[in-house]
PLY file of the C-alpha trace (Angstrom):
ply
format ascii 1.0
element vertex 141
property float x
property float y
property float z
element edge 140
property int vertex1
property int vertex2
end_header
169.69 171.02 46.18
170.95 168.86 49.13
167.76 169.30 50.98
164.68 168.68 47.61
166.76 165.44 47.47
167.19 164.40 51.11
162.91 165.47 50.90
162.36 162.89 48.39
164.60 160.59 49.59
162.40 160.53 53.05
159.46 160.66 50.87
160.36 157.60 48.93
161.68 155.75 51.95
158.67 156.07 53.66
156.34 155.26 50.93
158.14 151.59 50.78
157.88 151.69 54.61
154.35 151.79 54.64
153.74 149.79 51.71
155.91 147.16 53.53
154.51 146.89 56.49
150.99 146.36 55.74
151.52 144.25 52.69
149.88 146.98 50.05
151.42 147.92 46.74
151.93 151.54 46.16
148.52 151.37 43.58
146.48 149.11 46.12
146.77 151.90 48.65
146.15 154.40 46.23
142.63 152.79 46.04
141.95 151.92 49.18
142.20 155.29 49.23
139.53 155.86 46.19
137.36 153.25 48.30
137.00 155.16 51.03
135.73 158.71 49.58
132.68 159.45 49.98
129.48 158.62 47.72
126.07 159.67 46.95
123.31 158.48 45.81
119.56 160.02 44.69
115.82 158.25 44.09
113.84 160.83 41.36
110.23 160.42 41.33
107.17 161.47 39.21
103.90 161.63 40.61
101.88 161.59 37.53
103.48 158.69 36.21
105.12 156.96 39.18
107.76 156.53 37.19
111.10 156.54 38.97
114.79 156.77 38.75
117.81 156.03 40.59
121.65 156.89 41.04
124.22 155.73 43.10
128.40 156.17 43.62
128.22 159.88 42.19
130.99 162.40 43.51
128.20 164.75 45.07
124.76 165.25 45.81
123.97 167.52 43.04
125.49 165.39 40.60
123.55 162.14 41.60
120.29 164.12 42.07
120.75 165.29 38.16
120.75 161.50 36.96
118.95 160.18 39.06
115.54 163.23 37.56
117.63 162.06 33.85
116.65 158.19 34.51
113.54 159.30 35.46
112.70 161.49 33.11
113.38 158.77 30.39
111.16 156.74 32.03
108.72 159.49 32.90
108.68 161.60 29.71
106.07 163.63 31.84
108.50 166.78 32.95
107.87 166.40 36.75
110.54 164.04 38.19
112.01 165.54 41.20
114.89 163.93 43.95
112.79 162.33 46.53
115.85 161.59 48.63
119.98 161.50 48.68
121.78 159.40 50.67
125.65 159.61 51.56
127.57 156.70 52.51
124.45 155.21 52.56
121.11 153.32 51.10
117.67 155.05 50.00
114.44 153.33 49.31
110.91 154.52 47.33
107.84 153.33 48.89
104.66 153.84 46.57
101.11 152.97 47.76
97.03 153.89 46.37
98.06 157.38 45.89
101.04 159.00 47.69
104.44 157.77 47.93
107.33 158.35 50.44
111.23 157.64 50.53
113.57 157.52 52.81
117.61 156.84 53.93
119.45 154.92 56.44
122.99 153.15 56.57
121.77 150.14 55.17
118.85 148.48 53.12
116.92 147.68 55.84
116.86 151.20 57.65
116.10 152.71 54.24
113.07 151.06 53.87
111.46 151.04 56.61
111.46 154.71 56.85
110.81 154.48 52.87
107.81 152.79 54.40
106.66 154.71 57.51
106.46 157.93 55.10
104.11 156.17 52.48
102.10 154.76 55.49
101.54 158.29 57.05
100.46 159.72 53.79
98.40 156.44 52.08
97.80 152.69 52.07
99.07 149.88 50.42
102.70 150.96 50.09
105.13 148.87 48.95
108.81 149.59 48.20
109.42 149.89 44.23
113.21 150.51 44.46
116.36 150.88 47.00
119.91 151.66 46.24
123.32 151.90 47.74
126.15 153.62 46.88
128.93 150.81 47.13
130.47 152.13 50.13
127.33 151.52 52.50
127.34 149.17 55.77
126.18 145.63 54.14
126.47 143.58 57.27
0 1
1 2
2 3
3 4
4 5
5 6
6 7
7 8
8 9
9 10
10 11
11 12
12 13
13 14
14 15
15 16
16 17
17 18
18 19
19 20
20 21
21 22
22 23
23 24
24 25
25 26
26 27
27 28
28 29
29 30
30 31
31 32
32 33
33 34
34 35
35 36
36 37
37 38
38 39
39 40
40 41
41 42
42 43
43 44
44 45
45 46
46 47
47 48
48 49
49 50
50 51
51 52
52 53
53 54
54 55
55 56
56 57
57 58
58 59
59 60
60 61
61 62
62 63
63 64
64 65
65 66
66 67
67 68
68 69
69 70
70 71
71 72
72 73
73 74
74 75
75 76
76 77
77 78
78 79
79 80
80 81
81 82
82 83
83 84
84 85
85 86
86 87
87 88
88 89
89 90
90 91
91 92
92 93
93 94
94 95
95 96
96 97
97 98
98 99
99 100
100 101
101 102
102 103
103 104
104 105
105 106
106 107
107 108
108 109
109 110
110 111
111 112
112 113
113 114
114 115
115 116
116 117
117 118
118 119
119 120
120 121
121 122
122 123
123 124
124 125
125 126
126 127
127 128
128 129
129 130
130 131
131 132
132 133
133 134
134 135
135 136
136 137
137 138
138 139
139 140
């Protein structure tokens, strides 16, 4: 009995410690902590429509690759949207050009599309990049 309560005791007293000391409440650490998990994010595409859906701030890949083919698919209606790309901690970009498209990832916007870019350029001209997302956990500066 003595020692459960001495446990908490230490538990408690070093919960204020540390919420003390760095000037956090008990629920702003607790999502700092939520912050900091990680995140993924899909782009779906269709190549017979070129329609195209996105995702972002999902728990895991599979489950941001599954809504990211659903937003396609609404857009699509066609049956062929597939995940073109995840991204983790991280930004993803579509490129679509005359008749092939490519995607790509990278720790920020930039990064993303470029290599969204450089994989629509190896495959076809006049590419352009038609969407990019982040989850909200990516580098912004």
């Amino acid at each position: 009995m003595h020692r459960k309560l001495l446990s908490s005791l230490i538990l408690m007293s070093t919960l204020c410690l540390f919420s003390s000391t760095d000037g956090y409440t008990a629920s702003a650490w607790e999502e700092e902590i939520v912050v900091q998990a990680d995140l993924y994010g899909a782009i779906a595409f269709s190549p017979t429509t070129a329609a195209h859906g996105y995702s972002f701030d999902y728990a895991n890949r599979a489950a941001a690759e599954r809504r990211a083919i659903n937003e396609c698919e609404k857009n699509a209606g066609s049956g062929d949207c597939q995940a073109i790309v995840w991204f983790h901690n991280a930004c993803g970009a579509l490129a679509v050009g005359d008749n092939a498209y490519g995607s790509g990832w990278g720790i920020d916007i930039l990064y993303a599309a470029l290599y969204a870019m450089e994989s629509c350029l190896e495959m076809t001209g006049n590419c352009k990049v038609v969407r990019w997302v982040c989850t909200s956990n990516a580098v912004t500066e």
